[in-house]
SEMARPA-735842 format. One record per residue (C-alpha): residue in three letters; x, y, z. Coordinates in steps of 0.5 Angstrom, whole numbers, plus 500, padded with zeros to 3 digits. Example, Ala and Ser with C-alpha at 12.3 -4.5 7.8 and 13.67 -1.06 7.14 Angstrom:
<pts>
ALA525491516/SER527498514/
</pts>
This chain:
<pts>
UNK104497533/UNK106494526/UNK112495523/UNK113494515/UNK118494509/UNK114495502/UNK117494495/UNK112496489/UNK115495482/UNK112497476/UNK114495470/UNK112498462/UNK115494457/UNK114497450/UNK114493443/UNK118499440/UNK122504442/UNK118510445/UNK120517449/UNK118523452/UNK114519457/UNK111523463/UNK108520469/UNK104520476/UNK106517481/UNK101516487/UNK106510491/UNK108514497/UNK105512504/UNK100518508/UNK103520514/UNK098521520/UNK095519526/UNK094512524/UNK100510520/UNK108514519/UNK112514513/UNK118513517/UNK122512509/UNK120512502/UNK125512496/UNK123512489/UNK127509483/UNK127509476/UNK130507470/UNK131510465/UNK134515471/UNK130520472/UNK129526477/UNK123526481/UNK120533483/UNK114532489/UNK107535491/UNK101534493/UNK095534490/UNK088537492/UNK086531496/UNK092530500/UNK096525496/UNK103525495/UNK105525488/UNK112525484/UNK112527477/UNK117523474/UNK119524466/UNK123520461/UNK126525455/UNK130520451/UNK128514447/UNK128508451/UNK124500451/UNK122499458/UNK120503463/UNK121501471/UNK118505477/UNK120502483/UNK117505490/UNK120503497/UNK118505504/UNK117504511/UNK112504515/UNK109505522/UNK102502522/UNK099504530/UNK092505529/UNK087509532/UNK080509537/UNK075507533/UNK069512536/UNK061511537/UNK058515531/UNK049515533/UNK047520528/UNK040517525/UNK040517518/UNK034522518/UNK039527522/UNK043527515/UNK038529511/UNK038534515/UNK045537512/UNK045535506/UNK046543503/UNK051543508/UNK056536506/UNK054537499/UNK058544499/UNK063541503/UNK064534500/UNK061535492/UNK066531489/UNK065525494/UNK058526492/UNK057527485/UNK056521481/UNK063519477/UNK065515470/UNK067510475/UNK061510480/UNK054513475/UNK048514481/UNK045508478/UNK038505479/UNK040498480/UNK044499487/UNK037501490/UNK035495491/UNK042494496/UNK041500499/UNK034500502/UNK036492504/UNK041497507/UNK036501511/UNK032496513/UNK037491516/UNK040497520/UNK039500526/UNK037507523/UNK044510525/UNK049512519/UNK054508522/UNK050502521/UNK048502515/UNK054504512/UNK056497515/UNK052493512/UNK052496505/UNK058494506/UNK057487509/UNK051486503/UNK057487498/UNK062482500/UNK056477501/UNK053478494/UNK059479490/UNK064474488/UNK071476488/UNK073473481/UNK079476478/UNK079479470/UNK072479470/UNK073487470/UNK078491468/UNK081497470/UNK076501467/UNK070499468/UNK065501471/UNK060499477/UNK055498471/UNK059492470/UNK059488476/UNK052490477/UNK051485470/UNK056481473/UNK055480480/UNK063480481/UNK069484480/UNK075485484/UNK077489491/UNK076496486/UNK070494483/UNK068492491/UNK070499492/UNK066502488/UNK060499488/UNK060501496/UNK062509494/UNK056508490/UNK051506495/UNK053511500/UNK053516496/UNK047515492/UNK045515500/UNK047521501/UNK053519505/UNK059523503/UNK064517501/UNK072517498/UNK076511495/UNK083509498/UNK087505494/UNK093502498/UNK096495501/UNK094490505/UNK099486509/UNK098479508/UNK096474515/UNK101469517/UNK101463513/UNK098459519/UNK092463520/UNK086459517/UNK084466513/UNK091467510/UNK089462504/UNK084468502/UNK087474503/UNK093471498/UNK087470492/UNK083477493/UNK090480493/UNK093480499/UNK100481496/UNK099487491/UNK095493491/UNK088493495/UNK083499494/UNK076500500/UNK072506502/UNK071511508/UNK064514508/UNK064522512/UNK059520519/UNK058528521/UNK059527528/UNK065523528/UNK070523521/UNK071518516/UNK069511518/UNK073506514/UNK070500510/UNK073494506/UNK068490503/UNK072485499/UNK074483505/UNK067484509/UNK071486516/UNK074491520/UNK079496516/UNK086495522/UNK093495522/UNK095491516/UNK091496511/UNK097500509/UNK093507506/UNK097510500/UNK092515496/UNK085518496/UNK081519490/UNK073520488/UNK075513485/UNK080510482/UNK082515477/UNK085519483/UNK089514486/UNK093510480/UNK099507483/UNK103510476/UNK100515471/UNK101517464/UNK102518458/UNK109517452/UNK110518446/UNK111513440/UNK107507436/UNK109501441/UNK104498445/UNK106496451/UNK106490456/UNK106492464/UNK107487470/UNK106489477/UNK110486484/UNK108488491/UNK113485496/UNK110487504/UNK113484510/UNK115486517/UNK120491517/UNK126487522/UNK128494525/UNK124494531/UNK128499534/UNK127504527/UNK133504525/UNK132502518/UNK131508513/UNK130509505/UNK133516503/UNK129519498/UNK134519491/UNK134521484/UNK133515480/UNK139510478/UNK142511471/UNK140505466/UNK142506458/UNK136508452/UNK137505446/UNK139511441/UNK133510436/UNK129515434/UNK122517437/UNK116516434/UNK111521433/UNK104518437/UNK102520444/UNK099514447/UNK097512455/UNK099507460/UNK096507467/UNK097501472/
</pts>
């Protein structure tokens, strides 16, 4: 089992003064039978109370508003958790067998199967998809895999080619993107097979400096937020991919959030009041929590209190999103 202290800090810097600022969340670990949030505490200045609950995909969410005029807002979001694991099970349904359910998983998992603004059933994933078929063995399990597989073979790993909102379409044309775009290719071809699919947005605990892989992991961002795929095996539950890496999904992946694709697992969402633009910087720091025992708690508290600058607000309802 794996232990680990998460520090997340995003911070918006508005070129202006703004208010009314109303913000999603989505930072607060799952809770399940592969990982225990042991703590979470979330922060922000300006203060603000946070309320909590969950949303329709079983995430965590605290809904944070800022009323009063302010030039920066900092959100900061600090956890631990117990990562230890689950047996992987042998899944030997046949591709063909799936047809078979389609009417069934399609009631059941739409949204995990309808095309969205992120991921359009696009013709140019075909060719990878019956690459897919004909290199696997025929089982659902296998051919998700190699999807996968052929994803981190194709794709070069490049950041700023993409941006937060852009599409499958656009690694397609380019042939790279980052772990999101990764992510979102994979939930194309899976769906578009038929294979009920689901974006998961979290961490992944870099490696030690010595290991070899470690260089690599520290470039597609091993020390920030990091986004793969389960595909739905009927017969044996969700089956978790990361094709950016092109390796098994363990211990050091740190699950946050699950969405139909990015837009339902932003990190922080929402929206103020003003005519400022806005300048935002990320800071993830993830390592080995040093109480083995699991004495080290976080209590979850309101926000610390931080002054506003006592101008008028502006009349302008603008969106910032990491």
């Amino acid at each position: 089992m794996n232990r680990f202290h998460l520090v997340h800090v995003t911070e918006f810097v508005y070129d202006g003064p703004v208010s009314e600022s109303y913000n999603e969340v989505r930072l607060r670990p799952m809770h399940d039978e592969t990982q225990s949030c042991l703590s979470f505490r979330l922060t922000t200045a300006p203060a603000s109370p946070a309320f909590s609950y969950r949303d329709a995909l079983g995430n965590w969410v605290h809904q944070v508003n800022v009323l009063p005029v302010h030039s920066r807002l900092r959100v900061q979001a600090e956890s631990v958790v117990l990562a230890h694991g689950a047996p992987v099970p042998s899944s030997f349904m046949l591709l063909d067998e799936l047809e078979g359910q389609h009417e069934e998983l399609n009631e059941e998992f739409y949204d995990m199967l309808a095309a969205s603004q992120y991921i359009p059933h696009l013709a140019g994933l075909q060719p990878l998809i019956d690459e897919a078929e004909s290199a696997c063995d025929g089982t659902v399990a296998c051919f998700a895999q190699i999807a996968s597989d052929l994803i981190h073979q194709r794709f070069q790993y490049v950041r700023g080619a993409t941006h937060v909102n852009s599409s499958i379409a656009d690694s397609l044309q380019l042939g790279a993107g980052v772990c999101q775009d990764f992510a979102h290719l994979l939930l194309g071809v899976l769906r578009k097979s038929g294979i009920p699919a689901r974006y998961v947005s979290g961490y992944l605990v870099p490696q030690n400096k010595e290991n070899p892989e470690a260089k690599l992991e520290e470039v597609i961002g091993g020390q920030a937020s990091h986004a793969w795929a389960e595909a739905y095996i009927p017969d044996t539950g969700w089956m978790a991919l990361d094709p950016t890496l092109g390796k098994q999904v363990g211990m050091r992946h740190v699950r946050i959030a699950y969405g139909r694709d990015y837009s339902d697992a932003a990190p922080v969402r929402g929206v103020y009041r003003g005519h400022a633009g806005q300048r935002l910087s990320v800071d993830v720091t993830v390592r080995p929590a040093l109480d083995d025992a699991g004495n080290e708690t976080l209590v979850e508290t309101a926000a610390v209190p931080a002054e506003s600058e006592p101008v008028e607000p502006r009349a302008q309802q603008s969106g910032q999103q990491q």
